[in-house]
N, CA, C and O atoms as a Tinker XYZ file with bonds, in Angstrom:
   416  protein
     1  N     91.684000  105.817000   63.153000    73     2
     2  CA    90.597000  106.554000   63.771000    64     1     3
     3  C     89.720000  107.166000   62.684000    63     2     4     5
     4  O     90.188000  107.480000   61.590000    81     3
     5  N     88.643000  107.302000   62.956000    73     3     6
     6  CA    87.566000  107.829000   62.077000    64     5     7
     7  C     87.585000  109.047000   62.368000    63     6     8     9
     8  O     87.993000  109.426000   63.466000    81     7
     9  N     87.049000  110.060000   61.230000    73     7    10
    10  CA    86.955000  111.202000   60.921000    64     9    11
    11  C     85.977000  112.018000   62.408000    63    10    12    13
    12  O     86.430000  112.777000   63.265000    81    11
    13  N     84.933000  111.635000   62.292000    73    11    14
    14  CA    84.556000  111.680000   63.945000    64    13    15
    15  C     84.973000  111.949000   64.978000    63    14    16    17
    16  O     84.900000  113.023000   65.577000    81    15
    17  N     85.747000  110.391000   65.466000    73    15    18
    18  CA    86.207000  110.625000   66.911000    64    17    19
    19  C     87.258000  111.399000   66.652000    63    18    20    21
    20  O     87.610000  111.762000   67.774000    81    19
    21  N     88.363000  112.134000   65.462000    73    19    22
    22  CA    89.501000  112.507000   65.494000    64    21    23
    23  C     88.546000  113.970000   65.866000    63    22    24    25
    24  O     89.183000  114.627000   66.690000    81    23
    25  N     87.545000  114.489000   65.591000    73    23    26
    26  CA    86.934000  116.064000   65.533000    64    25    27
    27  C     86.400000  116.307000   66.786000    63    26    28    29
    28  O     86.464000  117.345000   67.443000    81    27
    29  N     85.665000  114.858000   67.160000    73    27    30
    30  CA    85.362000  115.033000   69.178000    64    29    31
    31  C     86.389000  115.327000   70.027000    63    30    32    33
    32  O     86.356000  116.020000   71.044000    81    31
    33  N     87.344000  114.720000   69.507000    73    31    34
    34  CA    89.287000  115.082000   70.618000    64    33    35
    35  C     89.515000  116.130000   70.890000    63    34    36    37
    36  O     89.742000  116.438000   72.060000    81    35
    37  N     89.532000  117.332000   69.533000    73    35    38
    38  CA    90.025000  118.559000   69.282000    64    37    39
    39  C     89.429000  119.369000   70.225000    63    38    40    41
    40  O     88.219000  119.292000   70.440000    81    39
    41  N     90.340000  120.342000   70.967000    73    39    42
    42  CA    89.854000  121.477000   71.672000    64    41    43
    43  C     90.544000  122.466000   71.528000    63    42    44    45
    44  O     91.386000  122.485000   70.631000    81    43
    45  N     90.331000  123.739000   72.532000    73    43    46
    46  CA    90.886000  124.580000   72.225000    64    45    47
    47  C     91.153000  124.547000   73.349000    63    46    48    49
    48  O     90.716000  123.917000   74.312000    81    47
    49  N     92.182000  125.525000   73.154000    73    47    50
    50  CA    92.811000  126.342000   75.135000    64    49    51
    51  C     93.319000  127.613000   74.990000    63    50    52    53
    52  O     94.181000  128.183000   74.321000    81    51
    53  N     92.469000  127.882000   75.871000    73    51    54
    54  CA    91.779000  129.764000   75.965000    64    53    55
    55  C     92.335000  130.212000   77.519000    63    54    56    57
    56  O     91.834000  129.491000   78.382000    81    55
    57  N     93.159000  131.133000   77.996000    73    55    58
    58  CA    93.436000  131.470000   79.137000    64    57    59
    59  C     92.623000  132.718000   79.393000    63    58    60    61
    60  O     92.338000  133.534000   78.518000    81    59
    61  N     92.181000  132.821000   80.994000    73    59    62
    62  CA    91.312000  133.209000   81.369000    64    61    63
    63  C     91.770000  135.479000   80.923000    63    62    64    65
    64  O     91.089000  136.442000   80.572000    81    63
    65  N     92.828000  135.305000   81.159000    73    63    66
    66  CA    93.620000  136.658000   80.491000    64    65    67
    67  C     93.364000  136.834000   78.635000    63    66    68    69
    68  O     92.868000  137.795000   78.045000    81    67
    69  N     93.792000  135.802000   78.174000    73    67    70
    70  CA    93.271000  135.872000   76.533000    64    69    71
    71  C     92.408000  136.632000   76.193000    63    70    72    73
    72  O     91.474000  136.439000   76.971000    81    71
    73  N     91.977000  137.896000   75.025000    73    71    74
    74  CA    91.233000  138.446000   74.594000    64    73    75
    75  C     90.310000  137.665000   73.317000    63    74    76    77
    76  O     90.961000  137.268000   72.350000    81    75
    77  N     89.346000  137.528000   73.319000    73    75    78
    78  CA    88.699000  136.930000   71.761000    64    77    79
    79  C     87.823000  137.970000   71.578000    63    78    80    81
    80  O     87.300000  138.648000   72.462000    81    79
    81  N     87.646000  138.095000   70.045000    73    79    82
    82  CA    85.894000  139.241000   69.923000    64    81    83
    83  C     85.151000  138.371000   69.588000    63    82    84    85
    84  O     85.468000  137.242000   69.213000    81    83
    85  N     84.458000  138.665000   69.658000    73    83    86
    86  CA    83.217000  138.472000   69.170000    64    85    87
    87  C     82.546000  137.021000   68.610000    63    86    88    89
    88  O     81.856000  136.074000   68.987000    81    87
    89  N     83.243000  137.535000   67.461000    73    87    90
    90  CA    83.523000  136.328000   66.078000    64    89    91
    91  C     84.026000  135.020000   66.599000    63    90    92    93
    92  O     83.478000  133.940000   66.377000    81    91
    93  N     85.307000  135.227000   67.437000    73    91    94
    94  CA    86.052000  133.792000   67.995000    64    93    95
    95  C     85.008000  133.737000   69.061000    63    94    96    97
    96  O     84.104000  132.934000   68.831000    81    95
    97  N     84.948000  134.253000   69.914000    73    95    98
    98  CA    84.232000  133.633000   70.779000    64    97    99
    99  C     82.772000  133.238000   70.207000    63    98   100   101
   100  O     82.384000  132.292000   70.892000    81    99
   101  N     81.668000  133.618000   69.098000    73    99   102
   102  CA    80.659000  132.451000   68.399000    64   101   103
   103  C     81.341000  131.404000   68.097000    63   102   104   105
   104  O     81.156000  130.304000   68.618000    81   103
   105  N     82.524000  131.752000   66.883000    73   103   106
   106  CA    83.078000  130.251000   66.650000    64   105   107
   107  C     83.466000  129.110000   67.306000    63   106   108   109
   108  O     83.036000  128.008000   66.966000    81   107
   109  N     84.525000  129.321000   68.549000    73   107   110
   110  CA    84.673000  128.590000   69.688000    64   109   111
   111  C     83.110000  127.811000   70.273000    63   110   112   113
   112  O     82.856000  126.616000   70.120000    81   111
   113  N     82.410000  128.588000   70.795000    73   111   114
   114  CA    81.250000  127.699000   71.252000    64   113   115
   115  C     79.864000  127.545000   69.880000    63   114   116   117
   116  O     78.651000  127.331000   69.868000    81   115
   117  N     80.664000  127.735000   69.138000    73   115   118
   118  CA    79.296000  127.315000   67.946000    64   117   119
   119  C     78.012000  127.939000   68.149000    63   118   120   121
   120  O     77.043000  127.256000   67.817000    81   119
   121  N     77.816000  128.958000   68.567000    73   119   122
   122  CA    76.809000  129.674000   68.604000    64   121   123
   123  C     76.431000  130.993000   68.371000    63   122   124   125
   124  O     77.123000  131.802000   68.989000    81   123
   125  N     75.401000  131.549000   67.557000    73   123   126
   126  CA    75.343000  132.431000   66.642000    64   125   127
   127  C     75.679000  133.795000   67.992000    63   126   128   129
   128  O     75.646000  133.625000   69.211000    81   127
   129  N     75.974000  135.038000   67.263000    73   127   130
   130  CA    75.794000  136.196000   68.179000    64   129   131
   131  C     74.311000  136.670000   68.796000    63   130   132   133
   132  O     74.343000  137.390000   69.794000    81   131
   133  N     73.378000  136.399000   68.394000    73   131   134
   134  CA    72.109000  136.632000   69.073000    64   133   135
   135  C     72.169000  135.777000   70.490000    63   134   136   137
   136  O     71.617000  136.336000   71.438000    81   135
   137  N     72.512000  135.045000   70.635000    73   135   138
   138  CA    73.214000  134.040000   71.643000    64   137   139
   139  C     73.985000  135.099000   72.814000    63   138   140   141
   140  O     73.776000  135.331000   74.004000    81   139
   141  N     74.792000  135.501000   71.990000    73   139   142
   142  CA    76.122000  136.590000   72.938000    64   141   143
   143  C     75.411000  137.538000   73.148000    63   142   144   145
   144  O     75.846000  138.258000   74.047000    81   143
   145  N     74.054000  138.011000   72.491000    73   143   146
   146  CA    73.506000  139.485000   73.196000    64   145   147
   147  C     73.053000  138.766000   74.195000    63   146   148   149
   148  O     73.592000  138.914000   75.292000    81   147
   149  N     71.997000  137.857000   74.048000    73   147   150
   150  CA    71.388000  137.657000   75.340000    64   149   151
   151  C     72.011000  137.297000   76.734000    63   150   152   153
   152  O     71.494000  137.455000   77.840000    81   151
   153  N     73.516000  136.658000   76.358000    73   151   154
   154  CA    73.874000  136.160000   77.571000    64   153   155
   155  C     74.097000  137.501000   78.210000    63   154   156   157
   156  O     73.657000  137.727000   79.337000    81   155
   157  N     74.781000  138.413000   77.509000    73   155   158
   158  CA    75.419000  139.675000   77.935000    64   157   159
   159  C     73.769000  140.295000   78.698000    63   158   160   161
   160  O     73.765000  140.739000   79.846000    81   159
   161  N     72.838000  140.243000   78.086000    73   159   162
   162  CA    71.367000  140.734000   79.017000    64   161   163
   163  C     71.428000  140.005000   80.120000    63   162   164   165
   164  O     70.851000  140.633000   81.008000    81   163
   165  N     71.829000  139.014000   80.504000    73   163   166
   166  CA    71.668000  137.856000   81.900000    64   165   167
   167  C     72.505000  138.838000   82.246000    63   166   168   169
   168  O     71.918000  139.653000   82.957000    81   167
   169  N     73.816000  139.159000   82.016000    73   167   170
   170  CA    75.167000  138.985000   82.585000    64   169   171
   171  C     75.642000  137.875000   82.808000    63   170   172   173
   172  O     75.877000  137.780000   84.013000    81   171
   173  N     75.918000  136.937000   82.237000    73   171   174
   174  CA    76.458000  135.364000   82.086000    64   173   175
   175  C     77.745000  135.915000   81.527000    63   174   176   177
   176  O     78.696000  135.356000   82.072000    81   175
   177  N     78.112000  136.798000   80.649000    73   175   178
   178  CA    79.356000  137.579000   80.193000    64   177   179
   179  C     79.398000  139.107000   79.607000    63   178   180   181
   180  O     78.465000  139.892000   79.443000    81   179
   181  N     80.537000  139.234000   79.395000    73   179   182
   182  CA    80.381000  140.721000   79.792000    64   181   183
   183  C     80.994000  141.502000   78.560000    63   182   184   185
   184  O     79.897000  141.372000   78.016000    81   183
   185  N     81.574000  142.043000   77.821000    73   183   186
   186  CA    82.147000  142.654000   76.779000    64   185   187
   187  C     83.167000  143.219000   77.870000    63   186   188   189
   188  O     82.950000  143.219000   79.082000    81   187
   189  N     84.547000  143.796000   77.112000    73   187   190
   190  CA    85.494000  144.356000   78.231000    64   189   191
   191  C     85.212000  145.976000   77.967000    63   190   192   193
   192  O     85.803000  146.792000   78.675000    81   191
   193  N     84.023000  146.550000   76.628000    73   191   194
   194  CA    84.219000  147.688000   76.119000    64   193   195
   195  C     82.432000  147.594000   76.054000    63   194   196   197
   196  O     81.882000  147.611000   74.953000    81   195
   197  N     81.873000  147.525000   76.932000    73   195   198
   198  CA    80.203000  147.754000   76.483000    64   197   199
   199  C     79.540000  149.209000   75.745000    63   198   200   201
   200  O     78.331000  149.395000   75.603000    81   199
   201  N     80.083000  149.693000   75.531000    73   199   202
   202  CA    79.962000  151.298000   75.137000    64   201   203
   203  C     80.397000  150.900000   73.504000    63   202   204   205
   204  O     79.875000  151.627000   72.659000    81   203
   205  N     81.107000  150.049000   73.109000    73   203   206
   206  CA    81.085000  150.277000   71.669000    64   205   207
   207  C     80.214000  149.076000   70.977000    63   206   208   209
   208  O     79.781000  148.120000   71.621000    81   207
   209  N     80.055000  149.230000   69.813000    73   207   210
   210  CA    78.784000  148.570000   69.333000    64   209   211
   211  C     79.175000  146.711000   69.286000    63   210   212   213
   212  O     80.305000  146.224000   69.230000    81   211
   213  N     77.812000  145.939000   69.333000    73   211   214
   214  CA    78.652000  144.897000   69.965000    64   213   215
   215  C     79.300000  143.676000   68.668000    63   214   216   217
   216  O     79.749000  142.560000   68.931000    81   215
   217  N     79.177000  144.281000   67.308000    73   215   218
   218  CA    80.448000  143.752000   66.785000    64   217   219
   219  C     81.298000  144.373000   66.566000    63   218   220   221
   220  O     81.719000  144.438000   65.411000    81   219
   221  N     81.949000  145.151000   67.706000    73   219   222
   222  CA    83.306000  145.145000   67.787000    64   221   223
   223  C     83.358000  144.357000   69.104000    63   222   224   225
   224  O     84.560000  144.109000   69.203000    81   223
   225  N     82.921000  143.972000   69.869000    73   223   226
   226  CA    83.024000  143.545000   71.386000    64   225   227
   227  C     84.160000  142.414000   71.451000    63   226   228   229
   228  O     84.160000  141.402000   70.750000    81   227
   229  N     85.137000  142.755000   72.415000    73   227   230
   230  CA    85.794000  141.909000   73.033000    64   229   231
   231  C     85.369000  140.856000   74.290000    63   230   232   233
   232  O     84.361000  141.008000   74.981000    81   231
   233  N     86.387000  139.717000   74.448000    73   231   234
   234  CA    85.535000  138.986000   76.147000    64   233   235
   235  C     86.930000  138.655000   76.363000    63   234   236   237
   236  O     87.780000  138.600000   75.475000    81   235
   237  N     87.079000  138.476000   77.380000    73   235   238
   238  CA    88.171000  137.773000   78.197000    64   237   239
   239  C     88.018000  136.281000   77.746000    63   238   240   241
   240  O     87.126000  136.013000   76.940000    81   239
   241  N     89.033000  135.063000   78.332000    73   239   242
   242  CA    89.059000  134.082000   78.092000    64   241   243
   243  C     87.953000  133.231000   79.189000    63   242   244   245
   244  O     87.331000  132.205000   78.915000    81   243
   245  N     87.931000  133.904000   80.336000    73   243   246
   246  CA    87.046000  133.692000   81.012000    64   245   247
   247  C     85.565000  133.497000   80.440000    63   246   248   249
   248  O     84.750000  132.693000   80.893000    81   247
   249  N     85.344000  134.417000   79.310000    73   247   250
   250  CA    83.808000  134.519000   79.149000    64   249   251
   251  C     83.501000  133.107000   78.018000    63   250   252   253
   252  O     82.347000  132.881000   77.656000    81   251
   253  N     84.585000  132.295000   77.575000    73   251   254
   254  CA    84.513000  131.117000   76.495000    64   253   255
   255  C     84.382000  130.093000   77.652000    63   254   256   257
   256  O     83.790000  129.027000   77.479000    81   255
   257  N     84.892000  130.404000   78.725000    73   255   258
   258  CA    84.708000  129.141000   80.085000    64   257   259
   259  C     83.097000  128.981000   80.204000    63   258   260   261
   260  O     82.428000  127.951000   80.129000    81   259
   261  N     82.566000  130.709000   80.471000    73   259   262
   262  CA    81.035000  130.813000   80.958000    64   261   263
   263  C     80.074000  130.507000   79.634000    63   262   264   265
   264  O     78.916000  130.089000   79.648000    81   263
   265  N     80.481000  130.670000   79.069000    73   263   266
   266  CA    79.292000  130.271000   77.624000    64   265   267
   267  C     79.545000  128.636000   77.119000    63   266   268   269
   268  O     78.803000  128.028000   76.347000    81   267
   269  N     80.531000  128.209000   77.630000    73   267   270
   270  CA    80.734000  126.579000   77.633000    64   269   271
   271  C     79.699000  125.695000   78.928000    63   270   272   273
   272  O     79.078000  124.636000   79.026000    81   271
   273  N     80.048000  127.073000   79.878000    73   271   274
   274  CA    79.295000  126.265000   81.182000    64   273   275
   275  C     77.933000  126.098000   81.213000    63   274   276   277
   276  O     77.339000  125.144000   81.715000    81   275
   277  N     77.479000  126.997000   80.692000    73   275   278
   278  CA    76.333000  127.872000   80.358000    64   277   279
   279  C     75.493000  126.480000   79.294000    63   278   280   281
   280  O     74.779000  125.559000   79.692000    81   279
   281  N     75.842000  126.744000   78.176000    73   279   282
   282  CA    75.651000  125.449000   77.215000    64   281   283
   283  C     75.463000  124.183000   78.202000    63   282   284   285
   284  O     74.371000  123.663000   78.431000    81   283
   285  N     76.523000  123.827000   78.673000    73   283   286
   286  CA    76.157000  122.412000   79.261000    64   285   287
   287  C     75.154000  122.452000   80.508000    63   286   288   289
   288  O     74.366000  121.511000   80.595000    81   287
   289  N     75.119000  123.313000   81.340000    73   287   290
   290  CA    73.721000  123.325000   82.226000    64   289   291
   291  C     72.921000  123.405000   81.612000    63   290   292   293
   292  O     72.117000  122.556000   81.995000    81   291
   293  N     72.328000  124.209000   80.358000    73   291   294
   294  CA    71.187000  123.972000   79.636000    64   293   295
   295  C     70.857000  123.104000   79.080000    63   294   296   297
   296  O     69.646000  122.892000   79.020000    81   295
   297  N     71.841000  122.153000   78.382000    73   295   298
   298  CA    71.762000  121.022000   77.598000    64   297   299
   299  C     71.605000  119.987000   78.709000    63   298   300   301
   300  O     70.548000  119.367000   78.817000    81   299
   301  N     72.608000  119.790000   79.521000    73   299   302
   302  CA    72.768000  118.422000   80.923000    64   301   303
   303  C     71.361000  118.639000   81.919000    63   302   304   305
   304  O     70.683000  117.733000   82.403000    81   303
   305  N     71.184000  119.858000   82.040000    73   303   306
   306  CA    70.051000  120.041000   83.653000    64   305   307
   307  C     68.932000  120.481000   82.911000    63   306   308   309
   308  O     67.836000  120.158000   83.368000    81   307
   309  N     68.959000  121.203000   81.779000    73   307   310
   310  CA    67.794000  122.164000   80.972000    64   309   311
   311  C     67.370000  123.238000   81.908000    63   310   312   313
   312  O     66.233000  123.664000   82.108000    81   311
   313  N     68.946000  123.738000   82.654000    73   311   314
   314  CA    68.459000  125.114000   83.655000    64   313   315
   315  C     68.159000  126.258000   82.653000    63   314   316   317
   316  O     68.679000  126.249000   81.537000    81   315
   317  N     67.308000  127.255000   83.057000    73   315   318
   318  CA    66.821000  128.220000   82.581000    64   317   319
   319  C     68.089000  129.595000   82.308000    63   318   320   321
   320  O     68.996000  129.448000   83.128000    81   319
   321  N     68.303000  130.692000   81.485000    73   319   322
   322  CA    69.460000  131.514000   81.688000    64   321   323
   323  C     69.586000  132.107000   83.034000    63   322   324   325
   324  O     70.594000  132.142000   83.739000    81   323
   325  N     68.100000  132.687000   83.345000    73   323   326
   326  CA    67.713000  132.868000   85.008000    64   325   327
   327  C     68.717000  132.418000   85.798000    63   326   328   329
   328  O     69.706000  132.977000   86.271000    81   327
   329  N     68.230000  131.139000   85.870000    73   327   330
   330  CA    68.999000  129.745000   86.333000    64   329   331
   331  C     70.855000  129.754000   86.615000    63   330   332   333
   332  O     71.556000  129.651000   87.622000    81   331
   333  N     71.176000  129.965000   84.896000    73   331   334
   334  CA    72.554000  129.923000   85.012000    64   333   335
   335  C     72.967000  130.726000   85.236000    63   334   336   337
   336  O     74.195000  130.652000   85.270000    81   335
   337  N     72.282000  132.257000   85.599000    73   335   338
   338  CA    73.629000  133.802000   85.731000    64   337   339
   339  C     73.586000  133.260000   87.330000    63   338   340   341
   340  O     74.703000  133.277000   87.848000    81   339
   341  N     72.520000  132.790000   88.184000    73   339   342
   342  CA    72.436000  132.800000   89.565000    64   341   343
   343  C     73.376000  131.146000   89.955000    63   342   344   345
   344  O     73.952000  131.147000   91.043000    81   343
   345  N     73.485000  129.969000   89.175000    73   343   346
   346  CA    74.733000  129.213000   89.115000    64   345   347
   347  C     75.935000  129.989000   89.075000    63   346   348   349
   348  O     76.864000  129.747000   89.845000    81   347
   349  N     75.973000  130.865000   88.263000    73   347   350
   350  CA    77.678000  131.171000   87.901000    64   349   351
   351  C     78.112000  132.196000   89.022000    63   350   352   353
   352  O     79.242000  132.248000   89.506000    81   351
   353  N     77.037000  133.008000   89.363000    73   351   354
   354  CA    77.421000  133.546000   90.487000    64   353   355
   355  C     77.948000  133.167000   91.532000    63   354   356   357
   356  O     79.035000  133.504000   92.001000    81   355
   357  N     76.843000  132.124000   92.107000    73   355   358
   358  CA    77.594000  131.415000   93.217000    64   357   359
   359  C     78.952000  130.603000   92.677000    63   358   360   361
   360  O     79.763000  130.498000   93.598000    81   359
   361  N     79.228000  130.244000   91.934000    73   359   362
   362  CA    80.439000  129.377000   91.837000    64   361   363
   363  C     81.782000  130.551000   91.866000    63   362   364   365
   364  O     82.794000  130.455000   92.559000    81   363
   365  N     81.460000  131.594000   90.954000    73   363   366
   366  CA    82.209000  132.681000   91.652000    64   365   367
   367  C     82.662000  133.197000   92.830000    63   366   368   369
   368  O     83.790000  133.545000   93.178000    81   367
   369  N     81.650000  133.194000   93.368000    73   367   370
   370  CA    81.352000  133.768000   94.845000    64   369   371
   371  C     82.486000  132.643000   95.578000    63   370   372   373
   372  O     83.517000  132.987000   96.156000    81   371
   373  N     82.040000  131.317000   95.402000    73   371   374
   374  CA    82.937000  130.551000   95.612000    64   373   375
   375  C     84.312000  130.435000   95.388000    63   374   376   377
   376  O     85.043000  130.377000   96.376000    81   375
   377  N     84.881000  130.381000   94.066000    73   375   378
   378  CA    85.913000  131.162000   94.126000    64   377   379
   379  C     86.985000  131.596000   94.507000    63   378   380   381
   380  O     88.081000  131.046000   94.620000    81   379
   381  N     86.344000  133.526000   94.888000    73   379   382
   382  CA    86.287000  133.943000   95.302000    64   381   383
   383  C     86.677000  133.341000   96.933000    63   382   384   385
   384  O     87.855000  133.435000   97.279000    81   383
   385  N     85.905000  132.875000   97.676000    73   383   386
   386  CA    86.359000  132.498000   98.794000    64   385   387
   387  C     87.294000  131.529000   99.116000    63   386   388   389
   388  O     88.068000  131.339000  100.054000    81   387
   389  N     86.978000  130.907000   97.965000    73   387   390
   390  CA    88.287000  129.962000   98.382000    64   389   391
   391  C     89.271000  130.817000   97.941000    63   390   392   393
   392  O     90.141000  130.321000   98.658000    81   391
   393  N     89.806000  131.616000   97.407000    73   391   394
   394  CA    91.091000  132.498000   97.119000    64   393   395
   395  C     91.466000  133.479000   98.036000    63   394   396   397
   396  O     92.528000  134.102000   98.040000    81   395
   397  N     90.173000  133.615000   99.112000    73   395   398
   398  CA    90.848000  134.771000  100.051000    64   397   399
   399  C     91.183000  133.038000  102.008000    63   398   400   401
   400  O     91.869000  133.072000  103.029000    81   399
   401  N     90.539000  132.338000  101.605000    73   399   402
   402  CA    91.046000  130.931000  102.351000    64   401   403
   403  C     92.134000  130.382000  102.392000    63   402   404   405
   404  O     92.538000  129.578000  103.232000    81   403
   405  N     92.910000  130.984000  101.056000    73   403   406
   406  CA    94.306000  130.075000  100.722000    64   405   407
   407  C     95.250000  131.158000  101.449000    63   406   408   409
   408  O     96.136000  130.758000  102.204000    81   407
   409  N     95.062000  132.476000  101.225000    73   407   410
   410  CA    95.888000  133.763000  101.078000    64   409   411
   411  C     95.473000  134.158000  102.409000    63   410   412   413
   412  O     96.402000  134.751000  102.956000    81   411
   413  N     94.762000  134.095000  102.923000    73   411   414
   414  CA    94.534000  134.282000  104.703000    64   413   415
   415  C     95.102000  133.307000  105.545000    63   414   416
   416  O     94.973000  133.395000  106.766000    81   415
C-alpha cells in the first residue's frame, strides 16, 4: 500500500462522553481555532466551560461528530453555517424523538 491510501484509512474514535480541548479538537478536524470561535457563534458547538477564556475550552466528543458534520455539508452541499446550526438542530431534535419512541 502506498503512503496515501495507508493515511486516508486512519481515523480516530472519539465517544460522545470523551472530553478534548481545544487543541485536539483543531487537530482532529484540521482546522484552525478561528474556525472553533465561529462555530461556537452559530452554536454548531459549545465549550463545556464558556466563562473561561477559549484556549482553555473543553468540548465533549459529541462536538468532533458536529464539526466533522459541519465540514462535510459545507464541502458536499456548500450549505451556509446558517444552514448547518438549523441542519444539526433538526437532526437532534430527531434524535431526540426517536429516543423518547424507543423508551415510550
Amino acid at each position: 500500500m502506498t503512503k496515501d491510501i495507508i493515511e486516508s484509512m486512519e481515523g480516530i474514535v472519539v465517544s460522545e462522553e470523551q472530553i478534548v480541548s481545544i487543541v485536539e479538537l483543531c487537530q482532529c478536524c484540521d482546522i484552525p481555532a478561528e474556525v472553533v470561535l465561529t462555530l461556537v457563534e452559530y452554536g454548531i458547538i459549545e465549550p463545556l466551560e464558556l466563562q473561561s477564556t477559549h484556549t482553555h475550552w473543553q468540548f465533549t466528543g459529541d462536538s468532533v461528530l458536529r464539526v466533522k458534520m459541519t465540514l462535510r455539508l459545507q464541502r458536499d452541499l456548500e450549505v451556509n453555517l446558517a444552514g448547518v446550526a438549523l441542519a444539526i438542530e433538526l437532526l437532534d431534535e430527531i434524535k431526540t424523538l426517536r429516543r423518547l419512541n424507543v423508551s415510550g
